[in-house]
mmCIF file of the C-alpha atoms, coordinates in Angstrom:
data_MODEL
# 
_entry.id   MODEL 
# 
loop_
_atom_site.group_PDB 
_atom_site.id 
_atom_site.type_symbol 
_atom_site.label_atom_id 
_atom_site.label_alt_id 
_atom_site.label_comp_id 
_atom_site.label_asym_id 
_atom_site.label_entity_id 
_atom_site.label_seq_id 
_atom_site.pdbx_PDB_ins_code 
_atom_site.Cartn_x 
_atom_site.Cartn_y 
_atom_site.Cartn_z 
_atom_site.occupancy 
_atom_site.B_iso_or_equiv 
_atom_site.pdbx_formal_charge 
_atom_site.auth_seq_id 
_atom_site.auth_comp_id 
_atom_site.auth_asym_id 
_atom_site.auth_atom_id 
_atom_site.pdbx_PDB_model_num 
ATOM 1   C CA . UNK A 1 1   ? 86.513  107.025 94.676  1.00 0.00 ? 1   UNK A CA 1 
ATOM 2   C CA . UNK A 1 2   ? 87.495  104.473 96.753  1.00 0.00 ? 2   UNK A CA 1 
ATOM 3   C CA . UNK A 1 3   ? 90.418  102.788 97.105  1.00 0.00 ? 3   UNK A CA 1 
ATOM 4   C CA . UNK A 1 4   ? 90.349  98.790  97.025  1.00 0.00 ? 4   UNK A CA 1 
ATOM 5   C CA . UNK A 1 5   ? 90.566  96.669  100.667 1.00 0.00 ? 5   UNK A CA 1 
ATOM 6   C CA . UNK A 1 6   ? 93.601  94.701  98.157  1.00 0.00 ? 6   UNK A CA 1 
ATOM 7   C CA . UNK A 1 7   ? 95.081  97.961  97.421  1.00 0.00 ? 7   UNK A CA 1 
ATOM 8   C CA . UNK A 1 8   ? 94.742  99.302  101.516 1.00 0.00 ? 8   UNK A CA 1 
ATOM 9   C CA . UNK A 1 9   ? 96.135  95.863  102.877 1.00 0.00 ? 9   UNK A CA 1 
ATOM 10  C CA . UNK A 1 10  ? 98.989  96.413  100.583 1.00 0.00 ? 10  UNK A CA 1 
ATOM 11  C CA . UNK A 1 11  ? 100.068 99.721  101.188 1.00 0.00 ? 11  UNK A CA 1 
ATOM 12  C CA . UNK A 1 12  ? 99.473  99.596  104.997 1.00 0.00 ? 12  UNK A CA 1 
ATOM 13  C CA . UNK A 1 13  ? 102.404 98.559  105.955 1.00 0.00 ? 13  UNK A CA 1 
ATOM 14  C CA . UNK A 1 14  ? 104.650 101.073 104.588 1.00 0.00 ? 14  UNK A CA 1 
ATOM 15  C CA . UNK A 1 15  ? 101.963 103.921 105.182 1.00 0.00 ? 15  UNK A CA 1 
ATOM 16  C CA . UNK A 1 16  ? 102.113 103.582 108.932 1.00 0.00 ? 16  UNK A CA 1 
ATOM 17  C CA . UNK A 1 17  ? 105.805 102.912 109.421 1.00 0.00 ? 17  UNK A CA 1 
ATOM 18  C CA . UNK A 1 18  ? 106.283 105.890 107.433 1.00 0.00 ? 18  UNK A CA 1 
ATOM 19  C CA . UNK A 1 19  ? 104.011 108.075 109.512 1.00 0.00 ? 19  UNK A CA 1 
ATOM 20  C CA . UNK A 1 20  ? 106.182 106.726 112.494 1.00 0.00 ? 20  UNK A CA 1 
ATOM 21  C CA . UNK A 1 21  ? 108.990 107.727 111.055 1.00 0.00 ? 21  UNK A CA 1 
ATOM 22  C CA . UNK A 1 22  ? 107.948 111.144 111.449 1.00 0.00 ? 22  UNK A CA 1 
ATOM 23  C CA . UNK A 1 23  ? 107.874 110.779 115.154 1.00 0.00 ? 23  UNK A CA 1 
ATOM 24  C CA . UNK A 1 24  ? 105.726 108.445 117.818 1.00 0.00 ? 24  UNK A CA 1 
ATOM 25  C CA . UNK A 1 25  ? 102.025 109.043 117.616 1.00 0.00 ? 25  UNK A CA 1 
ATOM 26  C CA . UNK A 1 26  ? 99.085  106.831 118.781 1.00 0.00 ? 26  UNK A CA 1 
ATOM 27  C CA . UNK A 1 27  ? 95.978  105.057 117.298 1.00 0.00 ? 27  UNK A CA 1 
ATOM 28  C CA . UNK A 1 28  ? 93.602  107.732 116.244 1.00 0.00 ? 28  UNK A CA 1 
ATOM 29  C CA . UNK A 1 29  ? 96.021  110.167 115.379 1.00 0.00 ? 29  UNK A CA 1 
ATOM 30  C CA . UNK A 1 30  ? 97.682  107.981 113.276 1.00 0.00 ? 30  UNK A CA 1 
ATOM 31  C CA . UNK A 1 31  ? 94.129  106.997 111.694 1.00 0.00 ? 31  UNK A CA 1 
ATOM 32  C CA . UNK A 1 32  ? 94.096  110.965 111.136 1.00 0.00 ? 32  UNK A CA 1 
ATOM 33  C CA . UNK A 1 33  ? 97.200  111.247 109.820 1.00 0.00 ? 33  UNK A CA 1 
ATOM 34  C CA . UNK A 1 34  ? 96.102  108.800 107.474 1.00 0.00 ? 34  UNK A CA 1 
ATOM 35  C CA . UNK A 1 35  ? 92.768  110.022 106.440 1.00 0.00 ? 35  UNK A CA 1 
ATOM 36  C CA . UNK A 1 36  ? 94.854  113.425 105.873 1.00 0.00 ? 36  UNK A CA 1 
ATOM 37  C CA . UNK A 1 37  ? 97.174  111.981 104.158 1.00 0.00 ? 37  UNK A CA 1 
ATOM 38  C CA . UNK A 1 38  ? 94.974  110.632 101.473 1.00 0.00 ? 38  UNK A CA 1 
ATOM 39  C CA . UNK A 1 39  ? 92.349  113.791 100.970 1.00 0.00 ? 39  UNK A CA 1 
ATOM 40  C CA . UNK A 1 40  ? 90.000  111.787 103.153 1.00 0.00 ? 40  UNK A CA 1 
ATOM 41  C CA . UNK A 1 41  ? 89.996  108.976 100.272 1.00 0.00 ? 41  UNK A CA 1 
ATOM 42  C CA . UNK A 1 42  ? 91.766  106.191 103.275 1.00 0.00 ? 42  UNK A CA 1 
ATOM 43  C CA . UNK A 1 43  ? 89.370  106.029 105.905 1.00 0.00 ? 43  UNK A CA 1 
ATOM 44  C CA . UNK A 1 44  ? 90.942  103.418 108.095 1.00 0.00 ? 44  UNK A CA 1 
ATOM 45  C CA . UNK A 1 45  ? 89.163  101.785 111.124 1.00 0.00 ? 45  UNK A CA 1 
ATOM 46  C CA . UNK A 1 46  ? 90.620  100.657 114.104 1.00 0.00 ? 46  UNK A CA 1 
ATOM 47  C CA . UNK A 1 47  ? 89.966  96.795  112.810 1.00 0.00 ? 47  UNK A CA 1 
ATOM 48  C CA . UNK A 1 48  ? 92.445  97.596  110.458 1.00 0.00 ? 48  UNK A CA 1 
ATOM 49  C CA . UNK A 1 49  ? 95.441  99.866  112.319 1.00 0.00 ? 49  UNK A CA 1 
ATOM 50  C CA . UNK A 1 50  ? 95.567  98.113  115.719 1.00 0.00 ? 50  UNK A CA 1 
ATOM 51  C CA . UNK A 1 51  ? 96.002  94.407  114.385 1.00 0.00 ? 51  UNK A CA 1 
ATOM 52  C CA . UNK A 1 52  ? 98.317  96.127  112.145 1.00 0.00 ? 52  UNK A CA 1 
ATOM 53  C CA . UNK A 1 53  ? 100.274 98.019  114.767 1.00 0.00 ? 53  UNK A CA 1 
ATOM 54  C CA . UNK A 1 54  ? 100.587 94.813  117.007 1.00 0.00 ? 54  UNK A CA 1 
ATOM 55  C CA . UNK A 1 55  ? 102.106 92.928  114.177 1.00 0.00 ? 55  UNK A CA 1 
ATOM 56  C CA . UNK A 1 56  ? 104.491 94.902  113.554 1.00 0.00 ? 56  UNK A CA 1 
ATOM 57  C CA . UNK A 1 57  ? 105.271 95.257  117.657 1.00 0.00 ? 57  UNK A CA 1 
ATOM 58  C CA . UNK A 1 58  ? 105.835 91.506  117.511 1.00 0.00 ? 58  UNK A CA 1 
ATOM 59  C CA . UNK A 1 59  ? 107.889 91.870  114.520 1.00 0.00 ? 59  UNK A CA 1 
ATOM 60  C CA . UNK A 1 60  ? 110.114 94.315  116.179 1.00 0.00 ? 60  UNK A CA 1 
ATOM 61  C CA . UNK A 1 61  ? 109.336 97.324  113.389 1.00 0.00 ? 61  UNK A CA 1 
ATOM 62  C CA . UNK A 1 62  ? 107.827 99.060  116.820 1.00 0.00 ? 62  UNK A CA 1 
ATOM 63  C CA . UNK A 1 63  ? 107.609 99.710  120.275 1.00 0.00 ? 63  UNK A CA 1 
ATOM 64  C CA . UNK A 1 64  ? 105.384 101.077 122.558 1.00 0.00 ? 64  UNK A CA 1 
ATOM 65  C CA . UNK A 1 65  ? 104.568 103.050 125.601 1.00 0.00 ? 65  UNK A CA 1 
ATOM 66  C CA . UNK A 1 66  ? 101.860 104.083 127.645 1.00 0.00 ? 66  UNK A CA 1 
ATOM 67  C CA . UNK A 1 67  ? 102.312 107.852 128.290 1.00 0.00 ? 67  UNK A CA 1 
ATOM 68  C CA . UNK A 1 68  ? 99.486  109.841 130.062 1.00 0.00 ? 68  UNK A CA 1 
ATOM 69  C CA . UNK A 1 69  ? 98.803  113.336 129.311 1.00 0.00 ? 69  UNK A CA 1 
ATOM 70  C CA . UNK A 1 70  ? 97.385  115.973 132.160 1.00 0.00 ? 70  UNK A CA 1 
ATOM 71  C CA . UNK A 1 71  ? 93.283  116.235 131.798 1.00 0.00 ? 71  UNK A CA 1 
ATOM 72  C CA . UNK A 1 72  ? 93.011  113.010 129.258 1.00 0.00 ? 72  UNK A CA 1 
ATOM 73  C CA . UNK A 1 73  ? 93.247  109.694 129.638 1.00 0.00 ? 73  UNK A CA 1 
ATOM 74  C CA . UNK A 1 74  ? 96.235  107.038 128.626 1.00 0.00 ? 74  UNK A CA 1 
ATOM 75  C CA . UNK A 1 75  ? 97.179  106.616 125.410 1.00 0.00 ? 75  UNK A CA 1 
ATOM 76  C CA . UNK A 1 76  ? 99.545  103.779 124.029 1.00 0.00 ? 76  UNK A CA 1 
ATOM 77  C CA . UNK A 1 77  ? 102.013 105.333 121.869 1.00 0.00 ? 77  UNK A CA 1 
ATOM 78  C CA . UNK A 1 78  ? 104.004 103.890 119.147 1.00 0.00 ? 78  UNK A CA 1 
ATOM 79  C CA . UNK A 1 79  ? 107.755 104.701 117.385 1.00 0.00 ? 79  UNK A CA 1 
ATOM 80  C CA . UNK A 1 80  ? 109.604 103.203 115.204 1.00 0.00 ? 80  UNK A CA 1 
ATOM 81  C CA . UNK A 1 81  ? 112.711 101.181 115.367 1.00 0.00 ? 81  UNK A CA 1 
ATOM 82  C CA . UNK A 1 82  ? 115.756 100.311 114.009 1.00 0.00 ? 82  UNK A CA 1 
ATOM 83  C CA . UNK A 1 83  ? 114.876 97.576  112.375 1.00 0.00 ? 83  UNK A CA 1 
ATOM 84  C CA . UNK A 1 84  ? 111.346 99.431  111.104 1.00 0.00 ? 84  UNK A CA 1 
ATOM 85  C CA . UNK A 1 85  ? 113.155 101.811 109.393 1.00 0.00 ? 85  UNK A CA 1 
ATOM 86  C CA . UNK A 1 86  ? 115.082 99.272  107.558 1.00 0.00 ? 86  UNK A CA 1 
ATOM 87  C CA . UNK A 1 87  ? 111.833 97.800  106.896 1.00 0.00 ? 87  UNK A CA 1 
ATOM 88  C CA . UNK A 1 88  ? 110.682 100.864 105.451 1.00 0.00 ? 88  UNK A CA 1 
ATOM 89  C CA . UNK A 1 89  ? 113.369 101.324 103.038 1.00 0.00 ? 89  UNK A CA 1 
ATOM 90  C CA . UNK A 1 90  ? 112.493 97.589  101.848 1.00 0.00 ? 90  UNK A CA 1 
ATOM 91  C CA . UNK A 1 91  ? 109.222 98.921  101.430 1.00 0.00 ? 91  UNK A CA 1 
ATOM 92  C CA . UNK A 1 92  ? 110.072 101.872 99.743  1.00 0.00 ? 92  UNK A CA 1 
ATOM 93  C CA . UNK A 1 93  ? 112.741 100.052 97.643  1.00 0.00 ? 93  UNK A CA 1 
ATOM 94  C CA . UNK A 1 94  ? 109.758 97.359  96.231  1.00 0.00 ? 94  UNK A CA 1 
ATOM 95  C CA . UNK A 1 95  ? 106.649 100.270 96.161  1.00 0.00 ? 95  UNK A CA 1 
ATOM 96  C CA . UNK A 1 96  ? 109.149 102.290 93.932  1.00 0.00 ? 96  UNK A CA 1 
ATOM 97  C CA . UNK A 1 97  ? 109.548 99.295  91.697  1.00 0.00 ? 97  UNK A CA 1 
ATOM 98  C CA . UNK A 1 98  ? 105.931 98.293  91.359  1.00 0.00 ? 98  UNK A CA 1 
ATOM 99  C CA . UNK A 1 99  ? 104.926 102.361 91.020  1.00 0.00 ? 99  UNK A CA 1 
ATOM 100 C CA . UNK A 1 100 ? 107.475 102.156 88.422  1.00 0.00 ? 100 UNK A CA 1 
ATOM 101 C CA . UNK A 1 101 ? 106.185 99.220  86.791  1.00 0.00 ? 101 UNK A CA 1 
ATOM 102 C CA . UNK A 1 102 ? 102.973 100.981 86.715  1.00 0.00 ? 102 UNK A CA 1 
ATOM 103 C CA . UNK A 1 103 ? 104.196 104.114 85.510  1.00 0.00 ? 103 UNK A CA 1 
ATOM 104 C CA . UNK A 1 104 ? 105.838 102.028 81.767  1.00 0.00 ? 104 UNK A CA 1 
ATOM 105 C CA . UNK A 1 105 ? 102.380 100.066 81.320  1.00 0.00 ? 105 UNK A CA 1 
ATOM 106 C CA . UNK A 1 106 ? 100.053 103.611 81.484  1.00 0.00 ? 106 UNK A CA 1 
ATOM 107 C CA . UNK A 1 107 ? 102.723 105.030 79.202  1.00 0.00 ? 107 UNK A CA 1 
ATOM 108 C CA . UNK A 1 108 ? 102.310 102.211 77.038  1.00 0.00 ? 108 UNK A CA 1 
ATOM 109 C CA . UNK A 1 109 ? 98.232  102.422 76.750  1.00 0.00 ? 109 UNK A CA 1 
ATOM 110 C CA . UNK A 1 110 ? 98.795  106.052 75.579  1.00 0.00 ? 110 UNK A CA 1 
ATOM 111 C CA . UNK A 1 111 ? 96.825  107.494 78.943  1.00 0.00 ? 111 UNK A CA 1 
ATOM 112 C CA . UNK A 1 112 ? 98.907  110.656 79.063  1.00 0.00 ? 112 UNK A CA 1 
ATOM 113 C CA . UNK A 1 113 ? 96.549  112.144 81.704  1.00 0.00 ? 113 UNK A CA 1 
ATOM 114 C CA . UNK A 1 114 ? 96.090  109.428 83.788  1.00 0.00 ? 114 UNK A CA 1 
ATOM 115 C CA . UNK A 1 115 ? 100.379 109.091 83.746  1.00 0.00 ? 115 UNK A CA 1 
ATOM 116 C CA . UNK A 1 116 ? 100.898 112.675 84.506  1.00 0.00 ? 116 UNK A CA 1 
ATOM 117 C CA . UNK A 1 117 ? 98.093  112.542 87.641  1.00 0.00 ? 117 UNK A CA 1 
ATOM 118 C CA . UNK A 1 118 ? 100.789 109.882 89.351  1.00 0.00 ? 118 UNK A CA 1 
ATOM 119 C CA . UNK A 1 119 ? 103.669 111.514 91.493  1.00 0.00 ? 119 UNK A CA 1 
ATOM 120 C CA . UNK A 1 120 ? 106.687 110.680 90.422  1.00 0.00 ? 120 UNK A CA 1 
ATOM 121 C CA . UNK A 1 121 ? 107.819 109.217 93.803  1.00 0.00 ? 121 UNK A CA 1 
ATOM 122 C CA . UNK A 1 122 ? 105.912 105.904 95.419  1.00 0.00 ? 122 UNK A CA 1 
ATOM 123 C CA . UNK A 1 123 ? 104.992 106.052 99.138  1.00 0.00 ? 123 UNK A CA 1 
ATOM 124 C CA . UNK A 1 124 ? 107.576 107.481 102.029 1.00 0.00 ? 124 UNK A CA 1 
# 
């Protein structure tokens, strides 16, 4: 399976705010994270995270940093702010309501398995 570019653009905001949240990484091993995240079913590209990333930098959801690390070469690292972390809760708030949403219309068809293969919590 693979999950819709619709479905990606929408949830990629809130996915990689909420890896940051967990603590500053950098490109690819937030593109890892991501990948993990999913069971391999998100396989984002760097077309997709680093327009992303700068976005929300101009938005003021991040900051970043070069940092070097002995034996590699620089890597710009990114953490979230203040004002990403109330983003994220907006995020969460409105993914909670749409998973929600979701949740009534599946009970509605009947789908029993397809309702009890959905956590019961929207994205972090």
């Amino acid at each position: 399976m693979r999950v819709t570019k619709d479905l990606v653009a929408a949830s990629a905001t809130p996915m990689v705010l909420g890896i940051l949240a967990e603590g500053e990484s950098y490109g690819y091993a937030i593109l890892r994270r991501i990948n993990e995240l999913s069971g391999g079913e998100l396989d984002w590209t760097e077309g997709l995270l680093y327009p992303l990333l700068h976005r929300l930098e101009r938005l003021g959801h991040v900051e970043s940093s070069w940092q070097a690390v002995t034996g590699e070469r620089r890597r710009k690292y990114y953490r979230i702010t203040d004002s990403g972390l109330a983003e994220l809760a907006e995020q969460r708030r409105q993914w909670d309501t749409v998973v929600d949403a979701l949740k009534q219309v599946w009970l509605g068809t009947g789908d029993l398995k397809t309702l009890t293969a959905i956590p019961l919590e929207g994205p972090a």
